[in-house]
C-alpha positions as a Markdown table, in Angstrom:
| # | Residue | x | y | z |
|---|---|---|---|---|
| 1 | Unk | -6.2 | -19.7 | 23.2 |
| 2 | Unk | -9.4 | -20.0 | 20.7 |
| 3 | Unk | -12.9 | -20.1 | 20.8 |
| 4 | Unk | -14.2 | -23.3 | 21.7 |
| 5 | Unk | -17.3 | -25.1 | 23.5 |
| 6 | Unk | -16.5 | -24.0 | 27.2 |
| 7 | Unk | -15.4 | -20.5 | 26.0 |
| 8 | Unk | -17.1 | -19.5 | 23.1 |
| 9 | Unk | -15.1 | -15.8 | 22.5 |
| 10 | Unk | -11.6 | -14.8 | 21.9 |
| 11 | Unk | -9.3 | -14.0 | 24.7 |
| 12 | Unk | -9.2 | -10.4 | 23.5 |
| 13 | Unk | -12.7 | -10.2 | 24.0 |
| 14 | Unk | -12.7 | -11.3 | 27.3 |
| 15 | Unk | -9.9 | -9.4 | 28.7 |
| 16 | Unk | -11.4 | -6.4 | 26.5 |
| 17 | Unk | -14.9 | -6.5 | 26.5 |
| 18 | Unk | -14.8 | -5.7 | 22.6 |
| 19 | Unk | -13.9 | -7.3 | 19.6 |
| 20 | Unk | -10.9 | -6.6 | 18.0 |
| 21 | Unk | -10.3 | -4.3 | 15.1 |
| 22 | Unk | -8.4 | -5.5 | 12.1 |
| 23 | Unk | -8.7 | -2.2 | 9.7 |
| 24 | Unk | -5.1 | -0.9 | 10.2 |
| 25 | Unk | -4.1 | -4.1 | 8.5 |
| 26 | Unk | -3.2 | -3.8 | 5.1 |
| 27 | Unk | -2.3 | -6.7 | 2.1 |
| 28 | Unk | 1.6 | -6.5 | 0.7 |
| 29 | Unk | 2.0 | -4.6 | -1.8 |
| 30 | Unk | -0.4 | -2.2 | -1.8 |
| 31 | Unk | 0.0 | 1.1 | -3.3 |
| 32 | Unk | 0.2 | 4.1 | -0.9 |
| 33 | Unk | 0.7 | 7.9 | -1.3 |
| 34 | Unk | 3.4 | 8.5 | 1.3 |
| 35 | Unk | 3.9 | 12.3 | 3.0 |
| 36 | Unk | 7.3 | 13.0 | 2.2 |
| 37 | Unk | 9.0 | 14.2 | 5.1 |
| 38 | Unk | 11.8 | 16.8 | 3.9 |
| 39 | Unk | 9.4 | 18.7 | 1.4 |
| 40 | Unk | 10.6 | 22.1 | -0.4 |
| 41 | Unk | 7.4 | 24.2 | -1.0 |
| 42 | Unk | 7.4 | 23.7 | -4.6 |
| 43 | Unk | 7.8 | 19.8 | -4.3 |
| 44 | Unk | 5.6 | 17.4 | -4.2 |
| 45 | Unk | 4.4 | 16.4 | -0.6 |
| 46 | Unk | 3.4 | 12.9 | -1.1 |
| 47 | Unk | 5.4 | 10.0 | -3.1 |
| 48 | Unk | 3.8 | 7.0 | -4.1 |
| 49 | Unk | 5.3 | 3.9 | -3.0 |
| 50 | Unk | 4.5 | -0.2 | -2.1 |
| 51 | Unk | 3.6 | -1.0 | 1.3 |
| 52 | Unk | 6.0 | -4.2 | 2.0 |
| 53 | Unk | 5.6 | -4.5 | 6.0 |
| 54 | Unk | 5.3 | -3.5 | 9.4 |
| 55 | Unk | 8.0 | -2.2 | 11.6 |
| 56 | Unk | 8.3 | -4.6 | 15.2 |
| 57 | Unk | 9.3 | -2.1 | 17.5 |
| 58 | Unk | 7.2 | 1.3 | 16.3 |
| 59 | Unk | 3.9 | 1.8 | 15.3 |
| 60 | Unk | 3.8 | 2.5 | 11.2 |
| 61 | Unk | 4.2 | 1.0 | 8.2 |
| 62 | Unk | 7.2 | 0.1 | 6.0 |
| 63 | Unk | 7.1 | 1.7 | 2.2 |
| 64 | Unk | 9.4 | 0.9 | -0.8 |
| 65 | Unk | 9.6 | 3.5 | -2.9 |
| 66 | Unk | 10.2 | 3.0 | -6.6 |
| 67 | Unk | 11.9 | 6.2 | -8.0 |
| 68 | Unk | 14.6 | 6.1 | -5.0 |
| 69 | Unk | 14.5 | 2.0 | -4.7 |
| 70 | Unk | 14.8 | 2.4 | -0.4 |
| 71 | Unk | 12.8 | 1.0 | 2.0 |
| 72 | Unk | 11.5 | 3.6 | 4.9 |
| 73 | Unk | 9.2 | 3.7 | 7.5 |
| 74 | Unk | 6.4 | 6.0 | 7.7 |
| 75 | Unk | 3.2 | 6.5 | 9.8 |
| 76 | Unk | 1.3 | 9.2 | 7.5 |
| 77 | Unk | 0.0 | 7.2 | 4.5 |
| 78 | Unk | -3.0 | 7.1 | 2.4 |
| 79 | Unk | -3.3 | 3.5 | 0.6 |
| 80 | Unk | -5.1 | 3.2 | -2.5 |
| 81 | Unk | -7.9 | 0.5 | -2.8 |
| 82 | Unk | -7.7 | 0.1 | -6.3 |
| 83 | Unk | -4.7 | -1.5 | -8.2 |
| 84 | Unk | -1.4 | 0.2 | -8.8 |
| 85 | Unk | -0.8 | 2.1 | -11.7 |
| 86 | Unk | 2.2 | 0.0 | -13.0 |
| 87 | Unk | 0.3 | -3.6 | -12.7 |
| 88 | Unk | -2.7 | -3.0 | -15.3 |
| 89 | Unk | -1.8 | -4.9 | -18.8 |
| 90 | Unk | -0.8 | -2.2 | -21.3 |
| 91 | Unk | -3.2 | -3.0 | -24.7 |
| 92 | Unk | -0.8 | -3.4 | -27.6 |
| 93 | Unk | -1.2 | -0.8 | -30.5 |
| 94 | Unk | -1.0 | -1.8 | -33.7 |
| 95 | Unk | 0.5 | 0.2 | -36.7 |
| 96 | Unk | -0.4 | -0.6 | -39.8 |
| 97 | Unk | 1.3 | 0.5 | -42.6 |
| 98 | Unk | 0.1 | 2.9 | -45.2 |
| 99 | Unk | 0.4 | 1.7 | -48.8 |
| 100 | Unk | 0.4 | 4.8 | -50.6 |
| 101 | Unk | 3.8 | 6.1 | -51.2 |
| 102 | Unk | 5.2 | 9.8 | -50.4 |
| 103 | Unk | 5.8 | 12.3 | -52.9 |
């Protein structure tokens, strides 16, 4: 059911008496430090991975992780805003060579 002229909220409202919130939605893809959750205590405790989903039946996201190439579920998670590391455009260097030869 949607707005329209006879009811002009959403049924959530209604029933709620508050609009709903949307920030625990995230866009695929999105980079995300994940808390590991086997850590030794010289490891590192967070892994960075893709956020590729959410789980149906469990509250959480699900992760990809690219050193290990699985796909787990996790609840603790801090996603990044900006982009991730590997999708900026690498400049091309440019060697020139010298024309003085070695002696």
């Amino acid at each position: 059911m949607a707005p329209s002229k006879m009811v002009p909220q959403t049924p959530y409202k209604i029933w709620h008496g508050k609009s709903a919130s949307y920030k625990h939605l995230r866009a695929w893809g999105r980079p995300a430090y994940v808390k590991r959750l086997v850590e030794d205590k010289l490891d590192l405790r967070s892994i960075m991975c893709r956020f590729i989903g959410y789980p149906k039946e469990t509250t959480g996201y699900y992760f990809y992780d690219l050193s290990e190439q699985k796909i787990f579920l996790s609840r603790n998670a801090v996603f990044l805003e900006k982009g991730f590391p590997t999708d900026s455009r690498r400049d091309k260097m440019l060697l020139e060579e010298s024309s003085e030869a070695r002696q």
